[in-house]
C-alpha positions in Angstrom: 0.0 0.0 0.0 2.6 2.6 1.2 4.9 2.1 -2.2 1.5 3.0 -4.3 0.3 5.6 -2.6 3.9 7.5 -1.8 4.3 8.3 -5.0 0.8 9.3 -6.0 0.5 11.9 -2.6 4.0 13.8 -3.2 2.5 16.8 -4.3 -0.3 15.8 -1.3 2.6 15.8 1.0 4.0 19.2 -0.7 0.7 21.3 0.6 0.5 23.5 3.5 -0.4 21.7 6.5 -3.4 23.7 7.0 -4.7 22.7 3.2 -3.4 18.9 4.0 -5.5 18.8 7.0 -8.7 20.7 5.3 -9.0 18.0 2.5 -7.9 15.1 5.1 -10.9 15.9 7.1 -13.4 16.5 4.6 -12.1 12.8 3.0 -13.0 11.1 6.3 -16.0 12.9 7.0 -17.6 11.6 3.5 -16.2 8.7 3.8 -17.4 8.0 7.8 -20.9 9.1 6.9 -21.7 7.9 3.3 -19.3 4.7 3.1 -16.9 4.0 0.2 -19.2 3.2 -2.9 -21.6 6.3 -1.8 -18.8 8.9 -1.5 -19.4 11.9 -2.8 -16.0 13.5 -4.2 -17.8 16.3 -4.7 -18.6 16.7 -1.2 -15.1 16.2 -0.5 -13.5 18.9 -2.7 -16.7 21.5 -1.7 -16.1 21.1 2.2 -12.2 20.9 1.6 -12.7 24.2 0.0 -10.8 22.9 -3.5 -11.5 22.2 -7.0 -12.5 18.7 -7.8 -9.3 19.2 -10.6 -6.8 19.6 -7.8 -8.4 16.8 -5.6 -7.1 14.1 -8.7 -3.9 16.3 -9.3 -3.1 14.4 -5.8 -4.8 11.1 -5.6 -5.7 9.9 -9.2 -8.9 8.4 -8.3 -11.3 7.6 -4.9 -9.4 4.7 -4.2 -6.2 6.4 -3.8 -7.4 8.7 -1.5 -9.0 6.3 0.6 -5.6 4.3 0.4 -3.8 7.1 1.6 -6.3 8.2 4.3 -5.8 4.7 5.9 -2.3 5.5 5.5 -2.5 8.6 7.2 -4.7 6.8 10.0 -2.0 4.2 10.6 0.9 6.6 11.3 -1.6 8.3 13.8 -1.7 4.4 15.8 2.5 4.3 15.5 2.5 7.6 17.5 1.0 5.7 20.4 3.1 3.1 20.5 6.2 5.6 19.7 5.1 7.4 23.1 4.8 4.8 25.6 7.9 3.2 27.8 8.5 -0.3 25.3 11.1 -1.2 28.2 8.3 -1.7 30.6 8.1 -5.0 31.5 5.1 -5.2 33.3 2.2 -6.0 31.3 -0.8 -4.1 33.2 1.5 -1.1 33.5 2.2 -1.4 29.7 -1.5 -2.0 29.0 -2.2 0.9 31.2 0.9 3.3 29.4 -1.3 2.3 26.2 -4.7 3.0 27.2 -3.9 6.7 28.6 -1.6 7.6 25.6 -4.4 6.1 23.3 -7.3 8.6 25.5 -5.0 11.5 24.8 -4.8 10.9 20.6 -8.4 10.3 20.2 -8.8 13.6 21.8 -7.0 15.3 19.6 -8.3 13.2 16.6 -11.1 12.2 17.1 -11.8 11.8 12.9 -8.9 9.5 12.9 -10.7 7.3 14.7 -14.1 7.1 13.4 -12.8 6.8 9.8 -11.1 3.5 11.4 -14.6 2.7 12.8 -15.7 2.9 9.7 -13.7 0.3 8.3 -15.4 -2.7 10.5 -18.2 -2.0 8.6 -16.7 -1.4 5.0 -17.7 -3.3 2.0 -17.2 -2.1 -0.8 -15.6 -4.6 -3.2 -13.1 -2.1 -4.7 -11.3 -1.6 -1.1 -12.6 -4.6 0.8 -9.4 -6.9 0.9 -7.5 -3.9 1.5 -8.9 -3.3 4.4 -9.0 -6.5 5.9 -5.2 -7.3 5.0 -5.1 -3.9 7.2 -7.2 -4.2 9.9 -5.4 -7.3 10.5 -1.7 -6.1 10.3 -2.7 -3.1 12.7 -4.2 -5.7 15.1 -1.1 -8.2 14.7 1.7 -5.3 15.1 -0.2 -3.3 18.3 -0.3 -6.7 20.1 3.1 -7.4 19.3 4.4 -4.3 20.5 2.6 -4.3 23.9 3.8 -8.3 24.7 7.3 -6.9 24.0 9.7 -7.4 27.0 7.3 -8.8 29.1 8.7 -10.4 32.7 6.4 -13.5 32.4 7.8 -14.5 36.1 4.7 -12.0 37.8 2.2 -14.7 36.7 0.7 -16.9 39.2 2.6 -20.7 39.0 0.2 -22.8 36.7 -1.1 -20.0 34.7 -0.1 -20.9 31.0 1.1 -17.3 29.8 -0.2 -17.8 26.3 -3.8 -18.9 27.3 -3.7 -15.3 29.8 -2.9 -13.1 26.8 -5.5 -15.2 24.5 -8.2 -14.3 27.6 -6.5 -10.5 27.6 -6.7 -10.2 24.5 -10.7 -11.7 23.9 -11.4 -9.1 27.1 -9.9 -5.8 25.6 -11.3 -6.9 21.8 -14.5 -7.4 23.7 -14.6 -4.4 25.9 -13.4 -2.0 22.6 -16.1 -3.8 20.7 -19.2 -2.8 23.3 -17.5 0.6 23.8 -17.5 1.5 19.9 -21.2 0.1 19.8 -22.5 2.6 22.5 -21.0 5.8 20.9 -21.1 7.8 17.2 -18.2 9.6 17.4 -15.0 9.1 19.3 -16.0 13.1 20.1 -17.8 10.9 23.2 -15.3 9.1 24.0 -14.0 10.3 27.6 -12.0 9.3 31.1 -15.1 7.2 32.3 -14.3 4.7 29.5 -10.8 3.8 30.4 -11.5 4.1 34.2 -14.2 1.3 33.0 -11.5 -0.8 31.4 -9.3 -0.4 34.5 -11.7 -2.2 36.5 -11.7 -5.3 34.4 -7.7 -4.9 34.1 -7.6 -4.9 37.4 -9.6 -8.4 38.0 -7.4 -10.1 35.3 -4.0 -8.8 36.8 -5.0 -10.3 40.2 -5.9 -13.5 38.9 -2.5 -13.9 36.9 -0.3 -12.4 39.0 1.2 -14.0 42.2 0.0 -12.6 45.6 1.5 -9.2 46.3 2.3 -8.6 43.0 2.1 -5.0 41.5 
């Protein structure tokens, strides 16, 4: 994906960040709201404030763009694990490290995140297996990264540390899953969410961990 779409978003990449930004958002927002095969690139280029002509001087068609926006959206994910301790070796402090820097992102881009939203519930054929070849290497990577370095010794004797993360990771899939379902904008999402994750953390530390572990 990145080797098409590099070369097709140079003079993208060449823009004033304000302009980048003004056509970034408007993309998602079409996208978000009307789905891939119903996006409007006139919408687009009449909320990005551009002429439809300059919108394909950048991305030479909607599939490009949409390419590039999941592009975009997957840098944004790298920032949060570029931010957060990898030597920690604890894994509900790593967890935890996750979850705030995570809060703090979708704060500040909210968008971001409801274009990735989106995605779950993407099917147009033109970008279909795109996205699930995706979905799954941003899945794959993120879990990686937070099972990095991890001092396995905390757990309890005769818990099986592969069966714990397959029941961590079933419980913060599950939990993300009901969250997402409750809200229609990451613009909702808020402290009370990840305080509510904390409290299930918090059961499945002290049933892995030995006694008086922290």
């Amino acid at each position: 994906m990145k080797g098409g779409s590099i070369s097709i978003s140079t003079k993208f990449k060449n823009l004033k960040i304000e302009k980048q930004a003004r056509i970034i958002n408007a993309a998602m927002k079409e996208f978000v709201n009307s789905g891939y095969d119903k996006a409007s690139t006139n919408e687009i280029v009449k909320e990005a404030q551009i002429s439809k002509g300059s919108l394909f001087n950048y991305f030479k068609n909607k599939k490009d763009l949409y390419l590039f926006l999941i592009e975009y959206s997957m840098n944004i994910i790298e920032e949060i694990y570029e931010k957060i301790d990898m030597k920690e070796r604890d894994l509900f402090k790593k967890i935890h490290q996750v979850g705030m820097v995570k809060l703090n992102i979708q704060k500040k881009s909210p968008l971001v995140f409801d274009f990735l939203k989106s995605l779950g519930n993407e099917n147009g054929p033109e970008v279909k297996f795109d996205i699930d070849r995706i979905k799954g290497s941003i899945m794959d990577d993120g879990l990686k990264k937070i099972y990095q370095n991890i001092d396995w010794s905390k757990f309890r004797e005769g818990v099986d540390p592969e069966k714990a993360v397959h029941i961590l990771n079933w419980t913060m899939v599950g939990f993300a899953e009901l969250q997402m379902a409750k809200i229609d904008s990451f613009d909702q999402v808020g402290l009370e969410i990840f305080n509510e994750w904390n409290s299930y953390s918090e059961i499945l530390r002290r049933c892995f961990y030995k006694d008086g572990e922290e």
